[in-house]
Backbone bond lengths (Angstrom), bond angles and torsions (degrees), N, CA, C in turn:
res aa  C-N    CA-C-N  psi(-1)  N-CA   C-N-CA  omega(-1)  CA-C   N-CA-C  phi
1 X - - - 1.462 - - 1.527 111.25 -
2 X 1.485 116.44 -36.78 1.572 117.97 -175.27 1.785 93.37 -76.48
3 X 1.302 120.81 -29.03 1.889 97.63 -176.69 2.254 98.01 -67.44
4 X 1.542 92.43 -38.04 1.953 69.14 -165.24 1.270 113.34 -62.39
5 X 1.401 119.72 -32.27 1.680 115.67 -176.01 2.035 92.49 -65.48
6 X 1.104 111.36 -51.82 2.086 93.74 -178.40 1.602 100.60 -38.76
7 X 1.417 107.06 -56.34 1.458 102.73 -170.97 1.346 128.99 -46.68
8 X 1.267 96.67 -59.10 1.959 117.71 172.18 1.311 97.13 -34.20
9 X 1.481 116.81 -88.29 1.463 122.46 171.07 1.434 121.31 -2.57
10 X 1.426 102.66 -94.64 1.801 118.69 175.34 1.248 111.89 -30.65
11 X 1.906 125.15 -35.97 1.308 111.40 179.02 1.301 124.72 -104.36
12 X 1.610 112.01 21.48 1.088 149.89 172.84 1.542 113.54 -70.46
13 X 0.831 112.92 -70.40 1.828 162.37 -161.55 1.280 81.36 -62.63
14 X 1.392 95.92 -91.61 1.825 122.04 -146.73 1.729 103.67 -93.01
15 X 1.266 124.11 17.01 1.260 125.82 162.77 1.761 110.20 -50.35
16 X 1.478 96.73 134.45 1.511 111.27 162.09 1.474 122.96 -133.36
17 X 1.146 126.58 116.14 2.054 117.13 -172.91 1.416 93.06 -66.21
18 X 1.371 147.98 -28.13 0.943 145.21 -179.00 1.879 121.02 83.43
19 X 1.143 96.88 44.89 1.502 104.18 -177.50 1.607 110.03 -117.56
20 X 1.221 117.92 150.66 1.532 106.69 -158.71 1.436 111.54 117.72
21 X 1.457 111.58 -40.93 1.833 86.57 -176.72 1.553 94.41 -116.70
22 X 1.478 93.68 -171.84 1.497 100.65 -175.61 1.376 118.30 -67.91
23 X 1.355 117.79 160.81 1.071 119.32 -158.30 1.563 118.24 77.32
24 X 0.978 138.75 -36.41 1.207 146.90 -144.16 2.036 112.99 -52.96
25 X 1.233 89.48 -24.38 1.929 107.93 -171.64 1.949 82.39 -73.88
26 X 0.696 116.95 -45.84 2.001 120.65 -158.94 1.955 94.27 -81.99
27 X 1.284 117.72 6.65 1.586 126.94 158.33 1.502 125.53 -84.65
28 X 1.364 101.30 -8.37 1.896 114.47 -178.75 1.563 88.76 -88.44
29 X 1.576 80.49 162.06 1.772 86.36 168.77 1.546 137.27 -81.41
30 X 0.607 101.18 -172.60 1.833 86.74 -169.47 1.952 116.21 -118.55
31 X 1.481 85.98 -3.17 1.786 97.49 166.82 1.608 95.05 -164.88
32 X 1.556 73.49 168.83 1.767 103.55 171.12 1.669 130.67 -42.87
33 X 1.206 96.74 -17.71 1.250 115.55 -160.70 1.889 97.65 -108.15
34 X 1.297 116.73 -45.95 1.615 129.36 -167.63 2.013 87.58 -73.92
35 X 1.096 115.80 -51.10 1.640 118.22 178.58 1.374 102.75 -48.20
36 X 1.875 120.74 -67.15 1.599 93.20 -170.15 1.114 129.83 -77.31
37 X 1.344 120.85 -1.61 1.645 124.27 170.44 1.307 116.10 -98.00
38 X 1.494 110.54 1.79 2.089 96.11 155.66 1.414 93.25 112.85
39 X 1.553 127.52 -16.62 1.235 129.41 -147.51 1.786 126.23 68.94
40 X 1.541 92.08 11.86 2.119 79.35 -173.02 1.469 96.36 -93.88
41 X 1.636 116.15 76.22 1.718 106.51 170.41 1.583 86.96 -115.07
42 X 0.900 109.34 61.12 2.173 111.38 166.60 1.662 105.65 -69.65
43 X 1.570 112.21 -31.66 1.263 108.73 -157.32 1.418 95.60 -118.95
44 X 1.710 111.36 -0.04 2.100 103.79 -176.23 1.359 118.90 -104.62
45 X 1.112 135.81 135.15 1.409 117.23 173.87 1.920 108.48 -71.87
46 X 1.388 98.87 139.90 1.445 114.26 156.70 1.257 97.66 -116.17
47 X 1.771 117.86 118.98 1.195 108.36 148.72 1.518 146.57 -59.78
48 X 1.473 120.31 147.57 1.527 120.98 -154.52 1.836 118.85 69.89
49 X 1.229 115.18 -13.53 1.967 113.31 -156.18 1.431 73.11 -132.05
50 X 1.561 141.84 42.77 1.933 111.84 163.81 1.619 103.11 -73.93
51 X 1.262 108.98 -41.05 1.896 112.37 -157.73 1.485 95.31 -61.47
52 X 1.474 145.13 -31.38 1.526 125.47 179.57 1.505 100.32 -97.99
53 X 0.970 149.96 31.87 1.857 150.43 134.91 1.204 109.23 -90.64
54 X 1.842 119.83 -50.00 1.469 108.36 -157.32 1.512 97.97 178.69
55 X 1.405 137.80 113.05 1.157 132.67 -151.28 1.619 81.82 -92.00
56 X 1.150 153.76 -51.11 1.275 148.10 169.36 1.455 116.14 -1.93
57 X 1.724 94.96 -60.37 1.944 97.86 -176.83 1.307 94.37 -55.56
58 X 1.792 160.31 -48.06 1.294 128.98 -145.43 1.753 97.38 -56.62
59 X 0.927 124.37 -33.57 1.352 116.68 -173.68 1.751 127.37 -39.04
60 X 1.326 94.85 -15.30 1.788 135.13 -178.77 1.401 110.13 -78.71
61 X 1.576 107.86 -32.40 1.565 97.40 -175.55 1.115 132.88 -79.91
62 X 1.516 140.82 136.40 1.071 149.73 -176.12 1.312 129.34 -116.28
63 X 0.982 112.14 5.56 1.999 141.28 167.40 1.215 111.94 -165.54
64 X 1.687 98.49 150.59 1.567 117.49 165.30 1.565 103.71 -34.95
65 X 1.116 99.67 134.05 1.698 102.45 -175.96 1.820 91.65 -149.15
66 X 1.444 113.73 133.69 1.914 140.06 -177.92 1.211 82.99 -101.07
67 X 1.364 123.34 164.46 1.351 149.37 108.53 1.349 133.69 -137.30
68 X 1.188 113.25 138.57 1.953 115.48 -157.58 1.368 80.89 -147.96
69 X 1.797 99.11 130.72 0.917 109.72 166.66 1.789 118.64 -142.61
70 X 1.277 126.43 154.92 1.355 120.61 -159.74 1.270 99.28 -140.88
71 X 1.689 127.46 121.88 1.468 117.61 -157.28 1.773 85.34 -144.77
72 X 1.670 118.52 112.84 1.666 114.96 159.72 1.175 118.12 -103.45
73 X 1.246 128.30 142.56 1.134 137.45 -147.10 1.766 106.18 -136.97
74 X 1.361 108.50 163.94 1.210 110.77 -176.94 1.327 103.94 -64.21
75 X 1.661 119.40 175.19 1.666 139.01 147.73 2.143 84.14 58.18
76 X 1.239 119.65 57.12 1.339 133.36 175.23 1.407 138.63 41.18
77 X 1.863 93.48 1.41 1.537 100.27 157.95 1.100 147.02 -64.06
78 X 0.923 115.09 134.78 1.631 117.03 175.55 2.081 124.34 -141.51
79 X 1.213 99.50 136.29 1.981 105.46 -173.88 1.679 87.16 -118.05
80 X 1.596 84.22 129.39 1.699 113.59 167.84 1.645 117.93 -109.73
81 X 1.011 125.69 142.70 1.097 96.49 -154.20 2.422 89.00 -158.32
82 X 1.318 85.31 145.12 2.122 91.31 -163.70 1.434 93.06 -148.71
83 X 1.461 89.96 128.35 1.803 93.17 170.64 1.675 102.09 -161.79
84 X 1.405 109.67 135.12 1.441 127.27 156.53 0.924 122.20 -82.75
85 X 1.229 139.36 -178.55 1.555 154.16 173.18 1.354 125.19 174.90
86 X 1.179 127.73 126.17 1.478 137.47 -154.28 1.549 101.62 -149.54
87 X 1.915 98.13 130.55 1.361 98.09 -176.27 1.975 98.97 -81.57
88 X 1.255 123.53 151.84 1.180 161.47 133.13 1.972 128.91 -51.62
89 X 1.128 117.46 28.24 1.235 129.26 174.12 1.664 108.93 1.06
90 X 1.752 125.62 155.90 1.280 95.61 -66.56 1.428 160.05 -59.34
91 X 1.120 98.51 -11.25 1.763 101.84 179.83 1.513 107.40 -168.46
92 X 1.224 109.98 64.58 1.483 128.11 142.70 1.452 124.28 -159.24
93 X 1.285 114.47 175.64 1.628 114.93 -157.57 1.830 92.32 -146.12
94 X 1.614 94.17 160.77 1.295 119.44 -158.44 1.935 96.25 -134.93
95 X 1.660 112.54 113.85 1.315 99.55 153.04 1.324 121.83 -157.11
96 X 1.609 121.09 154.83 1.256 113.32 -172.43 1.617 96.80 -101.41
97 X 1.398 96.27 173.32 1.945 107.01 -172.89 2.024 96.18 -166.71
98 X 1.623 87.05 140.11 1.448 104.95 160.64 1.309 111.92 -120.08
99 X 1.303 113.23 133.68 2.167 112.23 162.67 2.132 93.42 -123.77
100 X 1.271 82.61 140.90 1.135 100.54 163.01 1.635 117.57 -150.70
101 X 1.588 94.54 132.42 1.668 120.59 -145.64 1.819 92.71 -106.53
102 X 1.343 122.51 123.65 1.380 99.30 -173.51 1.839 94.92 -146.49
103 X 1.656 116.37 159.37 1.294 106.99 150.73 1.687 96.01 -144.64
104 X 1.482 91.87 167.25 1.770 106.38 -160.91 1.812 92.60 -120.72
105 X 1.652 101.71 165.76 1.658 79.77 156.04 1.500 124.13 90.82
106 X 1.521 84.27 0.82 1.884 90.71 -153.73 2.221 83.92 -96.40
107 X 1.557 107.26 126.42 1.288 112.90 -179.30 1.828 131.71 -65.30
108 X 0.501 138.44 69.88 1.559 133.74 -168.34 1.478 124.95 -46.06
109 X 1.198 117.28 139.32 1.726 115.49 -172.55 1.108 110.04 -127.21
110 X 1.509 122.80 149.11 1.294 106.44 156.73 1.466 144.29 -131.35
111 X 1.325 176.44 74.19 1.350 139.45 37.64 1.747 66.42 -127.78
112 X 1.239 153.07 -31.18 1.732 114.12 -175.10 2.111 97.02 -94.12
113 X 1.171 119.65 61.62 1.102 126.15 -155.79 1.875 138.20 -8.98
114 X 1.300 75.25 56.62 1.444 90.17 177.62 1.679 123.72 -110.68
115 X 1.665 109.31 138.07 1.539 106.40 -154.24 1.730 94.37 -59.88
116 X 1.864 89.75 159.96 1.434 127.23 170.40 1.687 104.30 -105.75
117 X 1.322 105.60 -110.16 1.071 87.71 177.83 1.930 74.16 -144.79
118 X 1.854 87.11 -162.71 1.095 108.90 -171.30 1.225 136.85 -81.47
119 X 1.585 150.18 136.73 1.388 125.12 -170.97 1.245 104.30 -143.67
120 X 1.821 123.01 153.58 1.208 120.54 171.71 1.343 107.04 -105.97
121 X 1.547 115.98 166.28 1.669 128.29 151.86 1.397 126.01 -125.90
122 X 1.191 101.98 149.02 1.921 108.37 179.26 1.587 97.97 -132.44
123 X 1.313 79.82 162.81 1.819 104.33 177.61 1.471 95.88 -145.25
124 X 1.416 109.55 113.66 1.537 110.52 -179.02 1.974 110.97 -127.08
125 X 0.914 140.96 125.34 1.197 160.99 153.25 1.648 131.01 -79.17
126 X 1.186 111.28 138.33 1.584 114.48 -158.91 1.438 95.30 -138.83
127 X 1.517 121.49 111.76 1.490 110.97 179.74 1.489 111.36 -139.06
128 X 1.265 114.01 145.77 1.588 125.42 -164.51 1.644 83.86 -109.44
129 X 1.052 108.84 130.78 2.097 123.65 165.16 1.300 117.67 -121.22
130 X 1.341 109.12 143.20 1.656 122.33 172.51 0.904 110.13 -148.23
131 X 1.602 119.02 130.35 1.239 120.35 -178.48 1.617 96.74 -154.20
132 X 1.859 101.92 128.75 1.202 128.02 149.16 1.293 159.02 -114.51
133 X 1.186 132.46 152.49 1.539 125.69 -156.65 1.427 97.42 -88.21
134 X 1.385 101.89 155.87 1.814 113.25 171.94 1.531 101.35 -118.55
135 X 1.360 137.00 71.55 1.824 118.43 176.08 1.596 76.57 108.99
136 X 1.596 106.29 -178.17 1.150 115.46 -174.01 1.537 114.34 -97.75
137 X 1.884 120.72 5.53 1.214 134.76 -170.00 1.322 114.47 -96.66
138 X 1.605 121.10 -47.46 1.077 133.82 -142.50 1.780 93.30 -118.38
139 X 1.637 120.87 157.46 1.130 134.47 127.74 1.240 131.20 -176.36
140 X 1.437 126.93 167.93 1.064 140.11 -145.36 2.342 124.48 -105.39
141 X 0.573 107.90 91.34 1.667 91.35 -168.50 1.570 112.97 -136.04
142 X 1.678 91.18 128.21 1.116 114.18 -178.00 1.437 133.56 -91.40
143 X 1.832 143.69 153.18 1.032 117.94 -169.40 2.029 106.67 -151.39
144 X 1.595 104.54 121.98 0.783 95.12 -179.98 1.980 131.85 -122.40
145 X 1.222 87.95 144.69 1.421 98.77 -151.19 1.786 132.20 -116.73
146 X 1.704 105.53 91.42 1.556 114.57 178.31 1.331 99.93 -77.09
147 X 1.681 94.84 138.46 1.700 114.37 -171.39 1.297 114.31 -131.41
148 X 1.603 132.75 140.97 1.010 130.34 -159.22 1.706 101.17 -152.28
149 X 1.293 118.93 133.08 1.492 105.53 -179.85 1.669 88.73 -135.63
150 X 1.202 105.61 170.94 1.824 117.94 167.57 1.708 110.89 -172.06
151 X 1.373 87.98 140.44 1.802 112.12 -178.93 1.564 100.12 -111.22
152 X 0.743 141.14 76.22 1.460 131.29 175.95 1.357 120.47 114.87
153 X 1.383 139.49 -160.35 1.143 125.31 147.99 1.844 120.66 -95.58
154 X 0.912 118.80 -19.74 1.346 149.19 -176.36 2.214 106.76 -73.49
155 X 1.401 111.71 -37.46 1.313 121.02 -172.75 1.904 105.76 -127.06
156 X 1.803 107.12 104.43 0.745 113.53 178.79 1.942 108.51 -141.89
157 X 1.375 89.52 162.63 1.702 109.97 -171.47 1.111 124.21 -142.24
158 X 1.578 111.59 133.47 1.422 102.19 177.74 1.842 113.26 -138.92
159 X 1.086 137.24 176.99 1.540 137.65 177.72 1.191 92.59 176.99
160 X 1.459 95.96 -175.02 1.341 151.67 -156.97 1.661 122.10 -138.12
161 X 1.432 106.39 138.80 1.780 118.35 -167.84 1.069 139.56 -154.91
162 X 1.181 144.75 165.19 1.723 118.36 174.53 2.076 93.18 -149.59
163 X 1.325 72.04 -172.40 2.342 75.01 178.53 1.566 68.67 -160.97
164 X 1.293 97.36 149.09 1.574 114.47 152.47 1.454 118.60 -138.21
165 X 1.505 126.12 111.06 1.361 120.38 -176.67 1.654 128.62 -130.94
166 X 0.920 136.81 158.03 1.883 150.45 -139.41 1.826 99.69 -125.33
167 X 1.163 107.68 133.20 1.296 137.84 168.32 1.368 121.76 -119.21
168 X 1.520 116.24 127.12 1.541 116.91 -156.86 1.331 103.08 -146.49
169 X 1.605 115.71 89.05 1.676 110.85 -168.92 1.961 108.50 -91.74
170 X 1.685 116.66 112.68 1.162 117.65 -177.96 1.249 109.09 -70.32
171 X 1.604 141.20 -32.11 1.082 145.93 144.28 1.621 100.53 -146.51
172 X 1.321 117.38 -146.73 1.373 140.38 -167.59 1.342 116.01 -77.75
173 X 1.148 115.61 -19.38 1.864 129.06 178.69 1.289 105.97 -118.53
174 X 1.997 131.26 -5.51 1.245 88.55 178.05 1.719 90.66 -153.56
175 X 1.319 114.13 155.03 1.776 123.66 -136.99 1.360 84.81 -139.85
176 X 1.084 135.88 146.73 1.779 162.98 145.30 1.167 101.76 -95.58
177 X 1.787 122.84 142.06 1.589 126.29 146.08 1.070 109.79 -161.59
178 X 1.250 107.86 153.36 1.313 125.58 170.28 1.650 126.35 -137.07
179 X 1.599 107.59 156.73 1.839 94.31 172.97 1.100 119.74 -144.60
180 X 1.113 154.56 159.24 1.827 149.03 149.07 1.292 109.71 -87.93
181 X 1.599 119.92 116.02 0.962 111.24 176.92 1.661 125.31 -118.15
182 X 1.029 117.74 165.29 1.652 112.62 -161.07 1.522 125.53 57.98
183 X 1.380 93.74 50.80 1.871 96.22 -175.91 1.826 98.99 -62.96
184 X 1.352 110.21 143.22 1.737 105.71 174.79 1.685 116.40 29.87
185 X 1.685 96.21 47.97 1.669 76.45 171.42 1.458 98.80 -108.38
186 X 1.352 117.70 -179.18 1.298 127.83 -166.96 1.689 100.20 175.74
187 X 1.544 108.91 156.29 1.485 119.04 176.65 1.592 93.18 -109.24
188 X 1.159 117.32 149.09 1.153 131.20 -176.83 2.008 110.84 -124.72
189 X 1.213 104.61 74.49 1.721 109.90 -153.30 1.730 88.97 -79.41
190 X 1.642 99.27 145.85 1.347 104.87 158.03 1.503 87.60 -134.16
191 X 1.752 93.19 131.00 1.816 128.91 178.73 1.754 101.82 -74.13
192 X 1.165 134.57 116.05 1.670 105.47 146.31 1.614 103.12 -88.33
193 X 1.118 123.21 165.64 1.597 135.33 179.15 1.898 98.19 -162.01
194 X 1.093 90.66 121.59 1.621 107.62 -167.72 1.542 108.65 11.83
195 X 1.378 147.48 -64.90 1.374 123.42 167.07 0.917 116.85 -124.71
196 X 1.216 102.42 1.97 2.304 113.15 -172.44 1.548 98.49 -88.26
197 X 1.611 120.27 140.12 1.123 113.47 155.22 1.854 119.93 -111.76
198 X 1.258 119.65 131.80 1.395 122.40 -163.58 1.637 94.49 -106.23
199 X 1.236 99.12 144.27 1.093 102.99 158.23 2.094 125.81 -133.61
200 X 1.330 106.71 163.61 1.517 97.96 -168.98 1.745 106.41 -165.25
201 X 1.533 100.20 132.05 1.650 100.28 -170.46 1.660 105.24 -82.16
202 X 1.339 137.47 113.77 1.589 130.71 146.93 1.402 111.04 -79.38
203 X 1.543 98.34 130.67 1.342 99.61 -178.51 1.833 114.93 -102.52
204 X 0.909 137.93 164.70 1.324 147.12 -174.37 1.430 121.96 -89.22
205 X 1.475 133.38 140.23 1.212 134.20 -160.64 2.085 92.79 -82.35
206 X 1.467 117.71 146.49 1.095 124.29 -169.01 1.793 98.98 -93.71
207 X 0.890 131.04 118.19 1.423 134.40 165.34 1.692 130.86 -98.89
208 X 1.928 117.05 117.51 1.141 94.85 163.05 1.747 102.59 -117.98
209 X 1.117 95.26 -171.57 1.612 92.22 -143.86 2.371 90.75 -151.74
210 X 0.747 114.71 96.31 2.045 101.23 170.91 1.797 91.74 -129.49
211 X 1.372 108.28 149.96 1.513 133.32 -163.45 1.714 105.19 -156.56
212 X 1.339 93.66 -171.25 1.362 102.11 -167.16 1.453 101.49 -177.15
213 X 1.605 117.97 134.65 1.527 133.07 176.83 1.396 100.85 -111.06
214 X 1.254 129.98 152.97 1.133 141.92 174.26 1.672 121.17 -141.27
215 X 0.978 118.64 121.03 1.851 108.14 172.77 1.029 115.93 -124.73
216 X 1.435 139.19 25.58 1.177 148.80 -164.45 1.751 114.92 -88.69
217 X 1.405 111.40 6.37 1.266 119.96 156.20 1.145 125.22 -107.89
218 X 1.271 116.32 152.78 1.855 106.09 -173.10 1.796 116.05 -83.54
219 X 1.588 88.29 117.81 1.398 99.54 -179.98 1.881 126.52 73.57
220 X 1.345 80.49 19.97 1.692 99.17 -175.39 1.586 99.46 -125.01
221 X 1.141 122.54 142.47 1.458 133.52 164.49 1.570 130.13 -121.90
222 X 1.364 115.40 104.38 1.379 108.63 -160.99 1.818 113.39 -83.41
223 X 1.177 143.87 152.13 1.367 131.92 -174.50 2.101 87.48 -148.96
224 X 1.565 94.81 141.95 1.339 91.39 170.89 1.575 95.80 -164.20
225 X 1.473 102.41 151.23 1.515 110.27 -173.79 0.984 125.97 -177.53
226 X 1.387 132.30 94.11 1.342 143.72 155.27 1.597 136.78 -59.48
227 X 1.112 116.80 142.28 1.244 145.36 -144.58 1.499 128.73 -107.10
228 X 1.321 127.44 114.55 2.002 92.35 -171.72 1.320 82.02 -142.58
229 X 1.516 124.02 124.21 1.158 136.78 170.52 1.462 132.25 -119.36
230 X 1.613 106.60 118.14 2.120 101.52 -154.40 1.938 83.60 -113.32
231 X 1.275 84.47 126.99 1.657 104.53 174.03 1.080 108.05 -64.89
232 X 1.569 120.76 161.79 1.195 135.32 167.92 1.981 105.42 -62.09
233 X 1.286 118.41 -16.67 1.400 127.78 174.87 1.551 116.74 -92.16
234 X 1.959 104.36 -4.18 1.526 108.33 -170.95 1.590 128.14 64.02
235 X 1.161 85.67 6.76 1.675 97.29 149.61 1.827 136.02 -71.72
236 X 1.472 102.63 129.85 1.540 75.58 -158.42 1.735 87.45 -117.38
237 X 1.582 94.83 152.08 1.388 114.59 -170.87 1.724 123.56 -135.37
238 X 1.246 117.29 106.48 1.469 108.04 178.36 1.157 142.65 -96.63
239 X 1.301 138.95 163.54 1.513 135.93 176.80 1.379 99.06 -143.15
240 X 1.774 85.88 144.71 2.017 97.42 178.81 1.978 99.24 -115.42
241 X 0.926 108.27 118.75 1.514 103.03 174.16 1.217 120.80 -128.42
C-alpha cells in the first residue's frame, strides 16, 4: 500500500500530458475505442488499430482485419486514422497503418499583430508492423515509422522511427505489455524564408510505456498503464492510465 501512494504521488508531481514537442499530434488515440479508455490498450487487442497500441498484439490476428477511423475534434482538429492487418501463418502477423493528426483554421498575424490569413497543420505517420509469437506465452512486435509534418507550404518535416514492444499472456484473462516508443525519431524541418532555405533537426520525446488488461471479473474489464516520458531536454515525465 505505501509503494501505490509513492506512485500516486510521483505521478502526481511529475505528470506531463505530453503536448508541446514534436510528434505530439501522433499521442491521441487512433480510434473510438483507444479515446474512451485513456489509450492504456498496450496489453488489449483492438481489432484493425494493434500496430498504434503495441505491434506485439498483430501476433493475435487471425483474419484480414481494416480499420478506418475518423475522429473531429474541437478548436478544428481532427485524427484520421487506416490500418490493415494480416495473419502470417503460424503465429505471427503483418500490418500496415496510416494516422494523420491535423488542425485547420489556425489564424495568422503579423509582426504589428494583425490577421494574415489562415493556415493549416498535419502530422502524418506511415508504419509497417510485425509481430511474432515465441511459444504460446510470449511475443515480440516491431514498428516502423515514415514521418512527415507541415505548417504551411513554405515549413516542412520529415524522419524516421521505430517502437518495439512485448506481449506476455499469464493465462487467458490476464496480458502484460510493454513498448519503446520513438526509437531515433526526429523531424528533420527544411524552413524556406524569402530565398534562404534553413534547415534544423527536432528531436522527439522517447517513450516507455508497460500495462496490463485483465478480464477475470465478470463483465468488468480492467486496463492499466503507465507512462515514462524523457524529453528531448531529459526531463522526465509520467502518466498512470
Amino acid at each position: 500500500m505505501r509503494l501505490f501512494w509513492i506512485l500516486l504521488f510521483m505521478n502526481i508531481v511529475v505528470a506531463d500530458y505530453g503536448g508541446g514537442y514534436a510528434g505530439s499530434g501522433f499521442r491521441y488515440g487512433s480510434n473510438a475505442r483507444e479515446f474512451s479508455l485513456a489509450g492504456a490498450l498496450i496489453a488489449d487487442k483492438t481489432p484493425g488499430f494493434q500496430a498504434f497500441s503495441n505491434p506485439a498484439l498483430l501476433q493475435f490476428t487471425r483474419s484480414n482485419q481494416v480499420g478506418v477511423s475518423f475522429q473531429n475534434m474541437s478548436l478544428d482538429r481532427s485524427i484520421k486514422s487506416f490500418s490493415f492487418a494480416k495473419r502470417l501463418p503460424p503465429n505471427a502477423g503483418v500490418g500496415l497503418a496510416l494516422l494523420q493528426s491535423g488542425t485547420d483554421n489556425i489564424q495568422g498575424k503579423n509582426s504589428m499583430n494583425q490577421d494574415t490569413e489562415l493556415f493549416s497543420s498535419s502530422e502524418i505517420e506511415g508504419i509497417i508492423s510485425f509481430g511474432v509469437g515465441f511459444g504460446s506465452k510470449f511475443a515480440l512486435g516491431i514498428n516502423i515509422k515514415a514521418l512527415f509534418t507541415t505548417i504551411y507550404e513554405d515549413y516542412k518535416g520529415n524522419g524516421i522511427s521505430g517502437d518495439i514492444g512485448f506481449i506476455y499472456k499469464f493465462n487467458r484473462r490476464l496480458f502484460i505489455g510493454g513498448i519503446i516508443k520513438n526509437l531515433n525519431a526526429s523531424y528533420n524541418w527544411k524552413v524556406i524564408i524569402g530565398e534562404d532555405e534553413r534547415s534544423y533537426e527536432e528531436n522527439f520525446p522517447l517513450e516507455y510505456s508497460m500495462g496490463l488488461a485483465y478480464s477475470g471479473i465478470k463483465g468488468v474489464s480492467l486496463f492499466i498503464q503507465e507512462d515514462i516520458m524523457i524529453t528531448p531536454n531529459d526531463d522526465v515525465n509520467y502518466r498512470t492510465r
